[in-house]
N, C-alpha and C positions, 0 to 999 in steps of 0.2 A: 504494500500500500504506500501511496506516495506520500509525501510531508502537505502537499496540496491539499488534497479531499480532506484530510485529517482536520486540516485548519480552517477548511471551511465549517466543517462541522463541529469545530467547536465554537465559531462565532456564531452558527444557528443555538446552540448553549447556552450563551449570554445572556437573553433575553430572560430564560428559566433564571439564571444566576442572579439578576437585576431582580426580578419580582421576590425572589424567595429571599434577596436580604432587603425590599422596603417593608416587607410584612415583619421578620426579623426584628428589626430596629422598631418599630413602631409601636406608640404603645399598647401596652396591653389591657384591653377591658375589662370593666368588672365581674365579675364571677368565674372568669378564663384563667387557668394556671399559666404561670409563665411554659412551663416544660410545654403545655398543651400549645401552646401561641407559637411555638418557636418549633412544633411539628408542622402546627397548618402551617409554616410557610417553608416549608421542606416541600410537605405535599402539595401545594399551588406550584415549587417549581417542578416538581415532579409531575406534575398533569399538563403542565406546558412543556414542559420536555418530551410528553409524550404524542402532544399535537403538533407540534414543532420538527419532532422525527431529527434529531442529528446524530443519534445513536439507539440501537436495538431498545426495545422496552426494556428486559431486566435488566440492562446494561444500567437505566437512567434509575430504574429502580433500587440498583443494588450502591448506588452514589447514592442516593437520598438515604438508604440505610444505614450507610457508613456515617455519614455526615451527622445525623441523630444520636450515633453508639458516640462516636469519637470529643462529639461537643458534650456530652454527658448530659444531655436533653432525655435522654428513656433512664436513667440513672447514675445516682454520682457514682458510682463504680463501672469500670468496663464489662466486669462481668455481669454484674447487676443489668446494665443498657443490654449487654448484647441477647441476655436471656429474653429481656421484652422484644427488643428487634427479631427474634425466630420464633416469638408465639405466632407469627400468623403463618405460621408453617406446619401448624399441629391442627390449623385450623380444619374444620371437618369439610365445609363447602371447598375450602382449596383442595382438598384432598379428592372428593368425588369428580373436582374437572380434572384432575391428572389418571384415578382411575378411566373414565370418560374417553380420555384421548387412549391409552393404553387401547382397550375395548375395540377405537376406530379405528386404530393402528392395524387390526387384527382382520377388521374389517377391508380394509383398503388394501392386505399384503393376499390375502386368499385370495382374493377374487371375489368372492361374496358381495360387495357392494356392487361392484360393475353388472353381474350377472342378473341381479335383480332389478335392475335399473333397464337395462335391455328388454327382459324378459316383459317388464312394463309396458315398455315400448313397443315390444314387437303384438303382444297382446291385445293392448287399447287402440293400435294404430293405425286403423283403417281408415280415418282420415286425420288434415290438417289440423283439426279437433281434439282429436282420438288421440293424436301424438303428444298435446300439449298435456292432454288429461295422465298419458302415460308420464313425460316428465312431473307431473305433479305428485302423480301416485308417488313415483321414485323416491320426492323430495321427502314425501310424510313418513315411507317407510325408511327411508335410513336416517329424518331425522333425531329422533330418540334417543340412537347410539352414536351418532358422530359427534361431537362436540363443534365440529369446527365447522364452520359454515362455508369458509370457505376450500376446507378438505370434500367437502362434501357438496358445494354446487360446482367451485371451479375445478379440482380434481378429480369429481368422479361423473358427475352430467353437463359438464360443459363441452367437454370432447365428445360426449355422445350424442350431446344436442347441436352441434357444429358436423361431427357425420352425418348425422341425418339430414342437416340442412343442404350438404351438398349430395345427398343421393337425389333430391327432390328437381323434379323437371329440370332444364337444359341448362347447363353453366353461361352464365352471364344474362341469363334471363331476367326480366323484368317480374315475370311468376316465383322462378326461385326465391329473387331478392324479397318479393312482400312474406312470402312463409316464412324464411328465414327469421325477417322481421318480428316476424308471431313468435315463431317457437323461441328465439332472443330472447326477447320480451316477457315469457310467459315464465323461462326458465331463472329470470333473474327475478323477477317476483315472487314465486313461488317458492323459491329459496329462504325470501327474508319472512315470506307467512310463516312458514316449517319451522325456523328460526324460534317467530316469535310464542309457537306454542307449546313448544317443552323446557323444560330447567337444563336439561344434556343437547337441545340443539345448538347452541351458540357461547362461546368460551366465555363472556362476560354475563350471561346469563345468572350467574352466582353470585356476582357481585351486587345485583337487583336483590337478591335474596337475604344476602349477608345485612343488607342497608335495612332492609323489614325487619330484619332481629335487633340490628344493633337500637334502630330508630323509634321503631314501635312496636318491638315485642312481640311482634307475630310472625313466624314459622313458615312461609309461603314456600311449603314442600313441592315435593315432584308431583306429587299426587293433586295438590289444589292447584298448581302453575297450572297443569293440563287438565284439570276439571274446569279450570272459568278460561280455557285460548280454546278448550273443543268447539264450544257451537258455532261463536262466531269464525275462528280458523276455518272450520270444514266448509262452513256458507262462504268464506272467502276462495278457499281454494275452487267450491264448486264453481263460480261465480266469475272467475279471471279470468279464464280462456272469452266466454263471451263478452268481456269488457274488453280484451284485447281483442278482438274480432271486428269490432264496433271500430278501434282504434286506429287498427292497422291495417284493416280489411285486408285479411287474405284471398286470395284468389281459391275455389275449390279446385283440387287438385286430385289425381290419382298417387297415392303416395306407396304406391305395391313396392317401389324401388326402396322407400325408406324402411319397413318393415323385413324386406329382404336382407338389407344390410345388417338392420339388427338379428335376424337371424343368422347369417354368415358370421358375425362376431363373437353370436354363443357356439355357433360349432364349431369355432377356432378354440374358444377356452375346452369345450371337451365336457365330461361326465361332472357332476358335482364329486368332488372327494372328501375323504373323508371329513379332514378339517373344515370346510366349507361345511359339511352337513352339522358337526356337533358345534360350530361357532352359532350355526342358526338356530339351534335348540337352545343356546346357551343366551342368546341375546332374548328370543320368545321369553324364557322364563324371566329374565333380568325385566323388561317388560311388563310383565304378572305381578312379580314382588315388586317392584313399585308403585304399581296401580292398588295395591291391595294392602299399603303398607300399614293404615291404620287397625286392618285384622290380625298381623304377625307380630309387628312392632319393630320390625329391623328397619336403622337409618337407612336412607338413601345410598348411602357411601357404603357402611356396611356391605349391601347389595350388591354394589357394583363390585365388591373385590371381591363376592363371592363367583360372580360372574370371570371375574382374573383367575380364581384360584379352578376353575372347574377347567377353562384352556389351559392351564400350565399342567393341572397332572393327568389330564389324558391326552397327553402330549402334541394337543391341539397346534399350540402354540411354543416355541420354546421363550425361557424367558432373556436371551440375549436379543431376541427377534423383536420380544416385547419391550424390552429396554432401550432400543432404540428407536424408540420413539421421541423425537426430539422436542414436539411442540408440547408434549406430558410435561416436562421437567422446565421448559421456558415458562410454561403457563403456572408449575408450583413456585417460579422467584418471583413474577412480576404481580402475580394475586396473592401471593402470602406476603409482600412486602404491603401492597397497598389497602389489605386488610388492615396489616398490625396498625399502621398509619392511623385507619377509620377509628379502629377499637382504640385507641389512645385519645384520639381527640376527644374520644365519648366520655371516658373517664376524667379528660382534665378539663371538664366544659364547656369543649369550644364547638358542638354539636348543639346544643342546647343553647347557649348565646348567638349562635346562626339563627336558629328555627325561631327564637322568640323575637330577634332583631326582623328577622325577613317576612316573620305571620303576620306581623304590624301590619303591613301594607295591603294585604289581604283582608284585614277586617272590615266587618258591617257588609262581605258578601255571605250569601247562603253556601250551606258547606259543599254542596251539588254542584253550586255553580263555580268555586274553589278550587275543586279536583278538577273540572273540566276546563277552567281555562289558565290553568298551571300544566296541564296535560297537555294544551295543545301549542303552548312557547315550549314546552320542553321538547314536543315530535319537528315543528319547523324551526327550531335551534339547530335541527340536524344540517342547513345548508352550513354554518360556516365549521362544520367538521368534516375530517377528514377520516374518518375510523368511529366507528361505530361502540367498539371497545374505549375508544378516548372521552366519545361524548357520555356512554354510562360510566364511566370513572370519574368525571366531572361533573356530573350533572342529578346523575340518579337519586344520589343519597340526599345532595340537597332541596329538589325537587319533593323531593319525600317527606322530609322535615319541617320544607317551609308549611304545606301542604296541610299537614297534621297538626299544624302549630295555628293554623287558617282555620282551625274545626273540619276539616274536609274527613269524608268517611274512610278511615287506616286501611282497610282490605279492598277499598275502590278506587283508594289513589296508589296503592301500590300493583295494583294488578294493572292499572292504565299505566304506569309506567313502565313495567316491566313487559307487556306488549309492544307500546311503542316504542321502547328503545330500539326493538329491530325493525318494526312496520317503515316506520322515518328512513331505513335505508332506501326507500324506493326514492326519493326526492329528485337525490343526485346519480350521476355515473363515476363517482370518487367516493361513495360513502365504506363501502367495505370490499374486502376480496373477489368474491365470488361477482361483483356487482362489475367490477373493474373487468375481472376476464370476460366477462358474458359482453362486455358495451369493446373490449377489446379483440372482438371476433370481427369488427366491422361494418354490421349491418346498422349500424344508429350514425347520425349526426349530434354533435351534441344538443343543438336544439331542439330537436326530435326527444332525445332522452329524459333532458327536464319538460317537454311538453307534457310526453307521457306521466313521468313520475310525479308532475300533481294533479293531476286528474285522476292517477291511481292514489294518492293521499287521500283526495275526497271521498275515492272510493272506500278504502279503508275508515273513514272518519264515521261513512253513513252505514259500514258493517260493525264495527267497535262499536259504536254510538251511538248505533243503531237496536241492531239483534243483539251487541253484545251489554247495554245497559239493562235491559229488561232480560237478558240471562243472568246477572248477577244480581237486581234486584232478586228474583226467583231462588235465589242462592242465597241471599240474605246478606249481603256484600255492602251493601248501603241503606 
């Protein structure tokens, strides 16, 4: 690496460096610890470091944690600091996204993902329709076990939804291009729906959850994440291909060529083996026990590493295979630093001097009206980020607080948030991974992209806000 890049990147740095010593110096408010006041401005420049991008996320994470151990900000003793600085590495939500990724890792090395994705495809795909319905199927069923969203739209259905786009009538066709446009379009959407409706579809996912515990006490499990994203999710996903239709007008096509490729793809991988078979027995039950977890009682996390230990000793999986998983072990620095961060603040009051300074200005509204138009600067706040992971690490826990602090109802502004933190990726064609490779296939102008993406926000606004307010009134949510 040259002495160049290096230097530019550390003056995109600066900027984190400058905010996180005028908070530093500044004084500190009442009821706020000093140690707490002297975190949050760790963690401001560590959230700007992180939207900023001049270095890998743990990278900028594991400076903020230094920087807290070494000033004796977590304790006058080094060992003392450094003990609090690794409590959010015992933490249990960190732990379940690193199971999670393990799990996908297993997913993505068999072949199992791809196969089932295909098999989607070749199944539902009788028309230009049929095809999107099959990429959506894909999306629901592998999102539960992949964590990554974008392991899992831009590595495993973006290739497949770019073959299919060019099996489909004549190259450089004006037919081609509007399908193409469809299936684009439907697959990057229906990514961030998938996303938004399980606790294990999306890495930052947990941190929505962790912010519910630390902030107000409520538990927003695997099991309630996907009990209040079902109705509305599924009415979304049913719903998208014909809004995209309406959008993009595809031309009706004969699409025999795309389903044939999908089949030529599963006869190149061959029979299922064995691995393949007991990973999918093993993922089905992981599945069961956390749909049912209030009848057995095992954690979420629990689960998942029973689901690890079942591949490792019938030798589904070996575990060098499984250990090299790399985004497992990136996602246990930069979420268990930015945990310990949150749970600190909590204890030295500077969560509580937020929520009560920020509720101020929300009062004398109703608490209905609170949650929804805290909900909706938090989803189009999404234009001026770049990562979807950035904007709920900045944005979620406070949104949550101030929210709660507003009177707004605790299990309806945290579940509006923790949907729309991924819904909001539809906006831009830079909001996350999977979003970037799908609009980097070529068929969108950037115009065309944000056209689409708010007219698909509305759409999202009038199914959340729609079917999804009167399912969780039904639920007792509000």
């Amino acid at each position: 690496m040259s002495d160049a890049p290096l230097q530019r990147r550390w003056l995109r740095l600066v900027p984190s460096i400058v905010l996180g010593a005028v908070i530093w110096f500044s004084p500190v408010p009442d009821g706020v610890q000093p140690e707490g006041w002297h975190t949050l401005a760790v963690f401001a420049a560590v959230i700007l470091g992180l939207l900023l991008r001049p270095f890998a996320m743990s990278t900028i994470v594991i400076g903020g944690i230094l920087v807290l151990v070494v000033t004796n900000t977590l304790g006058s003793k080094s060992k003392d600091a450094l003990q609090v600085a690794l409590s959010g590495f015992a933490n249990t939500t960190v732990w379940l996204v690193v199971a999670a990724f393990l799990l996908a890792g297993a997913v993505i090395r068999t072949g199992l993902g791809r196969r089932i994705a295909l098999t989607l495809v070749r199944k539902l795909g009788r028309s230009e329709v049929g095809l999107a319905y099959g990429i959506g199927a894909a999306e629901l069923t592998l999102a539960p076990v992949i964590p990554s969203n974008t392991a899992r739209g831009g590595g495993i259905l973006a290739p497949i939804v770019d073959s299919v786009c060019r099996s489909v009538g004549d190259e450089g066709s004006e037919e081609r291009a509007r399908v193409s446009r469809y299936l684009v379009a439907c697959g990057a959407h229906f990514n961030l729906i998938t996303a938004a409706m399980f606790l294990t579809a999306m890495a930052a996912n947990p941190l929505v959850s962790e912010a519910a515990d630390t902030i107000a006490g409520i538990q927003f499990t695997w099991s309630l994440w996907a009990l209040g994203a079902s109705v509305p999710g599924l009415i979304g996903l049913a719903l998208l291909p014909q809004l995209m239709r309406w959008l993009v007008k595809p031309p009706t096509m004969d699409v025999a060529a795309a389903r044939n490729t999908a089949s030529d793809e599963l006869a190149a991988m061959g029979p299922m083996a064995r691995e393949e078979k007991i990973l999918g027995l093993t993922l089905a039950t992981l599945l069961l026990l956390w749909a049912t977890a209030p009848l057995h009682g095992l954690h979420t996390t629990v689960v998942a590493f029973v689901g690890i230990a079942i591949l490792l000793f019938t030798g589904a999986q070996r575990w060098k295979d499984m250990a090299g998983t790399w985004g497992a072990w990136d996602a246990l620095i930069w979420l268990g630093g930015l945990v310990m961060m949150a749970d600190y603040m909590r204890t030295t009051g500077v969560i509580d001097w937020f929520a009560n300074g920020a509720g101020s200005y929300a009062e004398g509204l109703a608490p209905l009206t609170a949650a929804l138009i805290l909900a909706l600067v938090y989803f189009y706040s999404m234009y001026g980020f770049s990562m979807l992971t950035g904007h709920i690490t900045a944005m979620a826990g406070a949104f949550i607080a101030v929210a709660i602090a507003a009177g707004a109802p605790p299990l309806l502004t945290i579940a509006l948030i923790a949907y729309f933190s991924n819904l909001c990726g539809c906006l831009t064609h830079y909001s996350t991974g999977p979003v970037v490779i799908y609009f980097g296939l070529g068929y969108f102008t950037v115009p065309d992209w944000f056209r689409v993406g708010l007219i698909v926000s509305l759409f999202h606004m009038a199914v959340w806000l729609g079917v999804g307010l009167m399912w969780w009134k039904w639920l007792g949510w509000w």
